[in-house]
C-alpha positions as CSV (number, residue, x, y, z in Angstrom):
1,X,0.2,-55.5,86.3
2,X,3.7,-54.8,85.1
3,X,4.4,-53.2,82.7
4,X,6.0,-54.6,78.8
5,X,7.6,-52.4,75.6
6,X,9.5,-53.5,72.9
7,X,11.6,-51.6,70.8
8,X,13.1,-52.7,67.7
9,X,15.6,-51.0,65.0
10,X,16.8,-52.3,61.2
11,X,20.2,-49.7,61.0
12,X,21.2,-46.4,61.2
13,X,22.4,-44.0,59.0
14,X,22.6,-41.5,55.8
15,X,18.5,-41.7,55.6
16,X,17.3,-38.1,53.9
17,X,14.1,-37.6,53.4
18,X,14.6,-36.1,50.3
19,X,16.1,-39.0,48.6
20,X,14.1,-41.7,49.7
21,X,10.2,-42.3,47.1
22,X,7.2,-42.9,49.3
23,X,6.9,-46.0,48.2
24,X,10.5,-47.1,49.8
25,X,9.6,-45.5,52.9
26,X,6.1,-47.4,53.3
27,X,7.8,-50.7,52.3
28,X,10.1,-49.9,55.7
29,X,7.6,-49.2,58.0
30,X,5.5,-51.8,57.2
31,X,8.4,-54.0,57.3
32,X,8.7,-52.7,60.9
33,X,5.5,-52.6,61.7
34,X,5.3,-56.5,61.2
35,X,8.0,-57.2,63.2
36,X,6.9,-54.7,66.1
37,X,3.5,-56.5,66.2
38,X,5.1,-60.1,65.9
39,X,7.2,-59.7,68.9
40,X,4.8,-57.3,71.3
41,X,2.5,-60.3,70.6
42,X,4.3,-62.8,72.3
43,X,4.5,-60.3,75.0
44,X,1.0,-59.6,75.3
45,X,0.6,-63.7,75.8
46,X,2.6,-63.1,78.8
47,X,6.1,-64.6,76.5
48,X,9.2,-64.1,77.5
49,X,11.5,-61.2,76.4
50,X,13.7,-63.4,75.2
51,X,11.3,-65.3,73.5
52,X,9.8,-61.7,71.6
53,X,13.4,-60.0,70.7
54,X,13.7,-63.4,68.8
55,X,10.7,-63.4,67.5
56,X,10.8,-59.6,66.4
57,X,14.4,-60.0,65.1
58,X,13.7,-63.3,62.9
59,X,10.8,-60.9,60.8
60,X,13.2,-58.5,60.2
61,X,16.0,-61.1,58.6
62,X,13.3,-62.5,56.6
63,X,13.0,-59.1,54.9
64,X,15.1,-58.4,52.1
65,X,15.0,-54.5,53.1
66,X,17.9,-54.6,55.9
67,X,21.0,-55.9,56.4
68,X,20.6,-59.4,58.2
69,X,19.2,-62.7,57.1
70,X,18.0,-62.5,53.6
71,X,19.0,-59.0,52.9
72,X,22.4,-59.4,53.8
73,X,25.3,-57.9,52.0
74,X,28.0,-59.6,49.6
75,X,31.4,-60.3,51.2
76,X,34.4,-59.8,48.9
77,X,34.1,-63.4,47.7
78,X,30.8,-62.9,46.6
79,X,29.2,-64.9,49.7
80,X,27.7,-63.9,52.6
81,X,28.6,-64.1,56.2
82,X,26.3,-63.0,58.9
83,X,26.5,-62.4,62.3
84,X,23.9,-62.3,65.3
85,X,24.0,-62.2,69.3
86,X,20.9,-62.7,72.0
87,X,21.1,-62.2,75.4
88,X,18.9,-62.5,78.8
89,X,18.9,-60.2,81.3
90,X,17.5,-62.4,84.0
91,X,20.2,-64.9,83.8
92,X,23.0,-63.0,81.9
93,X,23.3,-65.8,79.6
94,X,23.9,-65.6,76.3
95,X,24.7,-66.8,72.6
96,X,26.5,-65.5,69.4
97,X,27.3,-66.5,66.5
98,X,29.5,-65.0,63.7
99,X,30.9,-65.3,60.2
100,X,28.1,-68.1,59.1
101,X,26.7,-69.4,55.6
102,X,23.6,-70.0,54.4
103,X,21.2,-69.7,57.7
104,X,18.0,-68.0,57.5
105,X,17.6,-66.9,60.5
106,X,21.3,-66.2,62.6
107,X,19.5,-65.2,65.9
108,X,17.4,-68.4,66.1
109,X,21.3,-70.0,66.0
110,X,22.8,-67.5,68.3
111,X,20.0,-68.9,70.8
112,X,20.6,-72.4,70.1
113,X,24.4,-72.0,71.3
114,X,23.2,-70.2,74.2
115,X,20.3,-72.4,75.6
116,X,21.9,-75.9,74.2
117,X,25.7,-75.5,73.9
118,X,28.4,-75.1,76.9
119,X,29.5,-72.1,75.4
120,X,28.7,-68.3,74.2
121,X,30.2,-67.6,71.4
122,X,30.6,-69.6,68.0
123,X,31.9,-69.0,64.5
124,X,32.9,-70.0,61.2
125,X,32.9,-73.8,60.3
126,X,32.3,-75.0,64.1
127,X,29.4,-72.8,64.3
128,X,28.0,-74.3,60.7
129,X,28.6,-77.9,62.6
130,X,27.1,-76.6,65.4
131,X,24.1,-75.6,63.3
132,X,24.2,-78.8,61.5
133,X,24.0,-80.7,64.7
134,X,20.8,-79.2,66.2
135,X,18.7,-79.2,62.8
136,X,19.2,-75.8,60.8
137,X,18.8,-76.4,57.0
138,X,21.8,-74.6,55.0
139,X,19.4,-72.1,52.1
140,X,21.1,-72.0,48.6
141,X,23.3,-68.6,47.8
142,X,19.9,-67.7,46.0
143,X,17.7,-67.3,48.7
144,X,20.5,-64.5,49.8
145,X,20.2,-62.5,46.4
146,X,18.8,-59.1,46.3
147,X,19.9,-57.3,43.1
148,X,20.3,-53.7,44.9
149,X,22.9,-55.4,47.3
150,X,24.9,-57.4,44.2
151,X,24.7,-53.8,42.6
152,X,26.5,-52.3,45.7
153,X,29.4,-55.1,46.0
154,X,29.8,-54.8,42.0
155,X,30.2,-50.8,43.0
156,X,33.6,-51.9,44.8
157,X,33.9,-55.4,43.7
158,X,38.4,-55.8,43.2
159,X,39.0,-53.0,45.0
160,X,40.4,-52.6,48.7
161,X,37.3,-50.8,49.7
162,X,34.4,-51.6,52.1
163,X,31.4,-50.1,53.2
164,X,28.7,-49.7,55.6
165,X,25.7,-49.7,54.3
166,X,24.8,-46.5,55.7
167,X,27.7,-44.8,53.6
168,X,26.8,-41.0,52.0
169,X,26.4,-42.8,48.5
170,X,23.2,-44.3,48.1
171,X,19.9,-44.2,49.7
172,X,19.0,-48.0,49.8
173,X,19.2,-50.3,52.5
174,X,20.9,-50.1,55.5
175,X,22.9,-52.1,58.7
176,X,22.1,-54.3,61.4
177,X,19.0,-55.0,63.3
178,X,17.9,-55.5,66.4
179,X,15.6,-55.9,69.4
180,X,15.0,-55.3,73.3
181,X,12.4,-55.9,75.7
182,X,10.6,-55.8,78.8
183,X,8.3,-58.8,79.1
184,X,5.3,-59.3,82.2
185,X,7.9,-61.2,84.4
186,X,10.0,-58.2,85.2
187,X,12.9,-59.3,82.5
188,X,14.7,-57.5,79.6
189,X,16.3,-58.9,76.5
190,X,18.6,-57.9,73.7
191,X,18.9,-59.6,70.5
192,X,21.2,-58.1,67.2
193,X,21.4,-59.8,64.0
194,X,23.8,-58.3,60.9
195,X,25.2,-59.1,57.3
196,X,28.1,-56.8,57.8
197,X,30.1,-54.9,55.9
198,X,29.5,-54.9,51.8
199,X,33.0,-55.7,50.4
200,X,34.7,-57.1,53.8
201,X,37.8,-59.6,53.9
202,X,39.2,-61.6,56.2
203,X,36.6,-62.3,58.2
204,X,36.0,-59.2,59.2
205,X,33.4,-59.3,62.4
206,X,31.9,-56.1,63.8
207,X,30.3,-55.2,66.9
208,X,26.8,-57.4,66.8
209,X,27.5,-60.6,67.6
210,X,30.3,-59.2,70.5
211,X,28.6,-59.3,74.1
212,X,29.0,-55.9,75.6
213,X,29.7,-54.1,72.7
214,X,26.7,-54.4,70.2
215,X,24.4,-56.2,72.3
216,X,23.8,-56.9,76.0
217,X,20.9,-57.5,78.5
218,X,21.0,-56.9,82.8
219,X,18.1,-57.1,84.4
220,X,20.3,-54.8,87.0
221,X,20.2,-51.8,84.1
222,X,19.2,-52.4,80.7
223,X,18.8,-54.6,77.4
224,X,20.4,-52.8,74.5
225,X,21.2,-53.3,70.7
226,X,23.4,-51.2,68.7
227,X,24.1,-50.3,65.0
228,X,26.5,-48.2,62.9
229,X,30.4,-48.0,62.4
230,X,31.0,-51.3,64.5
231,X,34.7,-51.0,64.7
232,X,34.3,-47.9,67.1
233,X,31.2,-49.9,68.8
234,X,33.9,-52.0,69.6
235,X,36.5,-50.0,70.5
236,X,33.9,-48.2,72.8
237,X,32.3,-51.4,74.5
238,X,29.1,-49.4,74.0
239,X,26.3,-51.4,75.3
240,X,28.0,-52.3,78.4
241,X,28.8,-48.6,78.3
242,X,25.3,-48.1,78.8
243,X,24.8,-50.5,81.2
244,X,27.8,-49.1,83.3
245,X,27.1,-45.4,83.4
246,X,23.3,-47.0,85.1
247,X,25.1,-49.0,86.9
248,X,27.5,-46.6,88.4
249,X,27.2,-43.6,88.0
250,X,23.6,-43.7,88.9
251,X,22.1,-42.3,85.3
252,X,18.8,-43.0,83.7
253,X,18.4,-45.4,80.7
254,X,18.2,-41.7,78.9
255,X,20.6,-40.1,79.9
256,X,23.4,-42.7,79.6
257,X,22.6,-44.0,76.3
258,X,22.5,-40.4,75.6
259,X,26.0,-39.9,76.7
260,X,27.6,-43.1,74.9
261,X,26.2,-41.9,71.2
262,X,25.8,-38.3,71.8
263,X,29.5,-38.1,72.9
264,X,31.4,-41.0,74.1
265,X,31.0,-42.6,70.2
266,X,31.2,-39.5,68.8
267,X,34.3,-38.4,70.2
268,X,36.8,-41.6,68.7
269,X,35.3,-41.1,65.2
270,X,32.0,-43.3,65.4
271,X,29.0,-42.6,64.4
272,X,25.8,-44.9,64.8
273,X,22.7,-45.4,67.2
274,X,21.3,-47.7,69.6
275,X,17.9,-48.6,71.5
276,X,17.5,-49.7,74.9
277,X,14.8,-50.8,77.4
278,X,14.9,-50.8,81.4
279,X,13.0,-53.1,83.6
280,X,10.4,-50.1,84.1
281,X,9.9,-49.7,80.8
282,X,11.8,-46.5,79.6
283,X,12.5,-46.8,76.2
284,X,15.7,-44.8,74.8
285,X,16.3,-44.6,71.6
286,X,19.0,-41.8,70.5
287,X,21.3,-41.7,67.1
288,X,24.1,-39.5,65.4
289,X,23.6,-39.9,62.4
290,X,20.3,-38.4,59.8
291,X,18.3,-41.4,60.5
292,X,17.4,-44.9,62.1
293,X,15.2,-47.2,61.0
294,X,13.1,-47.8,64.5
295,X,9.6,-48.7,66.3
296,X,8.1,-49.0,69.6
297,X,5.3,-50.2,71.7
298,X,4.5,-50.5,75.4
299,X,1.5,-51.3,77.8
300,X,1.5,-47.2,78.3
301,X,-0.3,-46.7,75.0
302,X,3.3,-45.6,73.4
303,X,3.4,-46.7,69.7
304,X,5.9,-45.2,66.7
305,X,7.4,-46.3,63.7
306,X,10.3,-43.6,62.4
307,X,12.8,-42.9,60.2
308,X,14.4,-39.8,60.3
309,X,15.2,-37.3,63.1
């Protein structure tokens, strides 16, 4: 039988041992640990990998601990405006969605406009229509709240400052999150879901919901999902990156996502992680910065939830 892993992440970042209680650091894992089982569930019922990076990524918006869904992070105006992307490797199609209001769950969304809309990527009011049209209830600004993220936006509230949440300052909660998988029918997924950037204007959009740079899925190389300082994500196309330097230049899953963060990412200013999947089920998972929220499972017997280096 062939094989299936899933690997999921909930942001990268300033994460010291030293400065986080034990009690913080068992509320993460077990909030990972709930969304690892969730979606290596629907694998193990022979689900597609689309179907579990949805599935996995969903649980973690629903957790106030990261930065997506229900923990997202306060825009200048006080509001909220998240961002999320899937993508199938079989097919190469794939949804996005970005600057949207009120949604529980942006990835479910981001999947709607790819499996029921002509196009791939929506935003602002036409992707709030959009949502409108195929059913999504719109939750009140309260269901958003978290006190620890008002606390951060009051930090920096009037000023021209924005952060990521993985800045040196605090210990709390941090970035995007994500998923990638193998399922039994030979195919990969990726699927990234974010709140953004505490304090940001304009509609500022990072790297998630763009195809190629945050997330992307080829059955020919990879599924990957990214996190940190999206601007140089961006900048550096990095998941395609990945998928390129497989492509070719003939690396392993390993070895070029080691080469995009370890270096390529490094070297314009960025800093950040990623995981990634191949269709054999090589699971890479490398990062810059002192930590990354991140878990894996596979049909080898492979299983860890981490934090830190």
């Amino acid at each position: 039988m062939r094989p299936i892993t899933l690997a999921i992440h909930g942001g990268a970042g300033t994460l010291l041992k030293g400065n986080m209680t034990s009690e913080k650091e068992k509320a993460y894992k077990d909030a990972l640990a709930l969304a690892l089982e969730k979606g290596y569930a629907i694998l193990e019922e022979n689900g597609t990998a689309v179907d579990a990076v949805e599935v996995a990524v969903k649980s973690l918006e629903d957790s106030p601990l990261f930065n997506a869904g229900k923990g997202s992070v306060f825009t200048a105006e006080g509001t909220h405006e998240m961002d999320a992307a899937i993508m199938d490797g079989n097919t190469l199609n794939a949804g996005a969605v970005s600057l949207i209001t009120g949604i529980k769950n942006p990835v479910s969304l981001a999947r709607d406009v790819m499996e029921k809309s002509e196009h791939v990527f929506l935003a602002g009011d036409g992707a709030m229509r959009f949502a409108n049209d195929q059913g999504f209830s719109v939750e009140s600004e309260t269901y958003f709240h978290d006190d620890l993220r008002h606390k951060q936006w009051l930090e920096i509230k009037d000023s021209d400052h924005f952060q990521l949440d993985h800045s040196d300052k605090k210990d709390h909660k941090f970035g995007t999150v994500g998923a990638v998988a193998l399922d039994y029918h030979g195919d990969i997924a990726a699927a990234t879901s974010t709140g953004g950037m505490t304090n940001k204007k304009w509609g500022r959009v990072g790297d998630s919901p763009m195809i190629g740079a945050g997330n992307y899925a080829n059955n020919m190389t990879c599924a990957v999902s990214c996190t940190g300082s999206g601007e140089f994500f961006i900048r550096g196309v990095v998941a395609y990156d990945v998928s390129c330097l497989m492509e070719y230049k003939g690396m392993t899953l390993q070895e070029a996502a080691d080469e995009v963060i370890q270096k390529r990412v490094l070297a314009i200013g960025g800093d950040g992680g990623l995981i990634a999947v191949d269709i054999h089920g090589n699971i890479a998972m490398p990062f810059n910065t002192e930590g990354m929220y991140r878990a894996k499972k596979d049909s080898f017997g492979t299983q860890e939830i981490a934090i830190y280096k």
